[in-house]
PABA-346998 format. One record per residue (C-alpha): residue in three letters; x, z, y. Coordinates in steps of 0.05 Angstrom, whole numbers, padded with zeros to 5 digits, always signed. Example, Ala and Ser with C-alpha at 12.3 -4.5 7.8 and 13.67 -1.06 7.14 Angstrom:
BEGIN
ala+00246+00156-00090
ser+00273+00143-00021
END
This chain:
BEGIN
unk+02163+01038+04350
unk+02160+01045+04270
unk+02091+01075+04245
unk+02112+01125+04199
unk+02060+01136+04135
unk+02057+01197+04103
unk+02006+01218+04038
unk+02020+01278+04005
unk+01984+01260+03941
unk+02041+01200+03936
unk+02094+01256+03953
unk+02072+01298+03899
unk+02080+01236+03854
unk+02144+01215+03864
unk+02170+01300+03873
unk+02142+01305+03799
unk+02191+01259+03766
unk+02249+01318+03772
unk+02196+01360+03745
unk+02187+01313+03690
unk+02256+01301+03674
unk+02275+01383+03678
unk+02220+01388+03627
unk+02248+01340+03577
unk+02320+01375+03589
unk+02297+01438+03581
unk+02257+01425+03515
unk+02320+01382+03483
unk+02357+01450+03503
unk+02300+01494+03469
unk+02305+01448+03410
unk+02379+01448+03400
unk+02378+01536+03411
unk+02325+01527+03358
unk+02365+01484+03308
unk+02421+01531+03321
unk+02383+01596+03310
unk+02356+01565+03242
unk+02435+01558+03212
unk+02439+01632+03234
unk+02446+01681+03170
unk+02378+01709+03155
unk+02338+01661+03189
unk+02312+01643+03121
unk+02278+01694+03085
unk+02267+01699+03008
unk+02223+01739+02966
unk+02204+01732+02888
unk+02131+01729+02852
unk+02120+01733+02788
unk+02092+01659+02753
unk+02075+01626+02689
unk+02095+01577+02644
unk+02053+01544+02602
unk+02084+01513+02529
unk+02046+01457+02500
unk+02039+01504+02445
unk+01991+01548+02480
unk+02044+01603+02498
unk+02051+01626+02566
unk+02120+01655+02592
unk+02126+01694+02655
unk+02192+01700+02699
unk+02207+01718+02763
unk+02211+01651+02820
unk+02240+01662+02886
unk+02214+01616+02948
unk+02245+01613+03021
unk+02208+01609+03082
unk+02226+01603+03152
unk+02171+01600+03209
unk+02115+01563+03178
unk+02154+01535+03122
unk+02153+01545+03048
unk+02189+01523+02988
unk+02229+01544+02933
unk+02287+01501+02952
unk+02331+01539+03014
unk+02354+01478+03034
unk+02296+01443+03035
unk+02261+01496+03069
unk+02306+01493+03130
unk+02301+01424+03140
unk+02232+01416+03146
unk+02232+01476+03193
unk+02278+01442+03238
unk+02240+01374+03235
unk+02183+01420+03242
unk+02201+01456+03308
unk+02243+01390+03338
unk+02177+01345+03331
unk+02131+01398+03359
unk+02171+01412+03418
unk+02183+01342+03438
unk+02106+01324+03423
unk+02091+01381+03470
unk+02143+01360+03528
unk+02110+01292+03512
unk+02035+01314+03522
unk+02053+01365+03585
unk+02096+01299+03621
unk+02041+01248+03602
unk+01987+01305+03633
unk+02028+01311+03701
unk+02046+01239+03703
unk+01964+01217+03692
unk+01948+01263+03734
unk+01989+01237+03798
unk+01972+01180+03782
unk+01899+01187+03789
unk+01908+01233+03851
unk+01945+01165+03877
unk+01884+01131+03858
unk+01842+01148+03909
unk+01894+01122+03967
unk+01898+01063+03925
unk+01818+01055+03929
unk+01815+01071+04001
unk+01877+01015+04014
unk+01840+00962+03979
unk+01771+00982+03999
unk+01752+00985+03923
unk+01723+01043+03883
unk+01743+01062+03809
unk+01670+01083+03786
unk+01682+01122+03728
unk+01684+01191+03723
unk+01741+01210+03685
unk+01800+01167+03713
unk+01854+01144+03678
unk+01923+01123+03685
unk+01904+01051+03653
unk+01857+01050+03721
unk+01914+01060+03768
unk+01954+01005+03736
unk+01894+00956+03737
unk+01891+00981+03803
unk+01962+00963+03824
unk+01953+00892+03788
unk+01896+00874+03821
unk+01909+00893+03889
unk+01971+00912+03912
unk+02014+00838+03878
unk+02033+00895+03822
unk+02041+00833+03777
unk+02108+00853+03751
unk+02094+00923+03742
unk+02117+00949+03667
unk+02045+00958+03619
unk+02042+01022+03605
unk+01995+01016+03542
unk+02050+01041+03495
unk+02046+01103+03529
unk+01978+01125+03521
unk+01986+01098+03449
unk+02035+01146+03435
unk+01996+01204+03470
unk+01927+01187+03432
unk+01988+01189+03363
unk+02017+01250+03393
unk+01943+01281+03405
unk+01894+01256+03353
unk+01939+01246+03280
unk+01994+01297+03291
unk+02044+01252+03316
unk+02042+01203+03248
unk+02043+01134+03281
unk+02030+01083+03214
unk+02034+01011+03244
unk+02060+01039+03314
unk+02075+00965+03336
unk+02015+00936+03315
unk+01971+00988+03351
unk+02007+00989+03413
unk+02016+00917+03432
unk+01943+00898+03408
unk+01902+00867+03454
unk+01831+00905+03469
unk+01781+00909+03519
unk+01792+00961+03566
unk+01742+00998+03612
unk+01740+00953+03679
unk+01737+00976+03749
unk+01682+00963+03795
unk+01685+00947+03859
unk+01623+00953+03907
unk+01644+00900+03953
END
């Protein structure tokens, strides 16, 4: 008779991926409704101020300057204005969808951790697990030796998290080689 395993941490794992990918949908929907809404008359408003201008003879001239805005962006270029908003709200949604899927994801995978632990009779003794610990995991003990490294993706989530999504030298930084934290084992 076939033994039939079951471990609802692992479930949860693999049901997440739909999650994951109706999140990433979802967002590139909320980002094109977005882009859409910003062509929209009136999405960009303008208003005027009065300014100076200074002559190298001394003189000062005032006039009247208009500037756009839309959401969080300022300029006195309309165009210009709208483009960065859209760059603006397409980055930030996708850095979010990226930070929310890397959250679930890391966090499956540490739930799946523990089985992995208990299989190999091995303890991860940190307290705050990571995903980089189930990977090592899955190297070291379960002939993972082909799995995919996943460094590039907590590269991008410490980009996404710590310097606003600016990634200078992305390929340097995410295929260099560095000590990680190690597991220990107390067999």
């Amino acid at each position: 008779m076939a033994k039939f395993f079951f471990n609802a941490k692992l479930w949860r794992a693999t049901a997440s991926i739909p999650v994951m990918k109706m999140l990433a949908e979802k967002e590139e929907a909320n980002i094109s409704r977005a882009l859409s809404d910003a062509d929209k008359p009136g999405s960009i408003e303008s208003g005027e101020f009065q300014d100076e201008r200074h002559h190298e003879d001394g003189g000062i001239t005032t006039y009247q300057r208009t500037y756009y805005s839309c959401g969080s962006c300022v300029g006195y270029d309309e165009n210009e204005v709208k483009s960065e908003y859209k760059h603006l709200i397409a980055q930030l949604t996708r850095r979010a969808a990226f930070l929310t899927i890397f959250g679930l994801f890391e966090h499956r995978m540490v739930d799946c951790l523990e089985l992995m632990n208990r299989l190999s009779c091995k303890i991860t003794d940190k307290k705050y697990k990571t995903v980089e610990d189930c990977h090592k995991r899955l190297k070291q003990n379960f002939a993972g030796k082909n799995i995919k490294d996943i460094d590039h993706l907590s590269v991008m989530r410490n980009i996404m998290d710590h310097s606003d999504g600016i990634a200078e030298n992305y390929k340097e930084i995410s295929y260099k080689q560095t000590k990680k934290m190690t597991l220990k084992s107390d067999s």
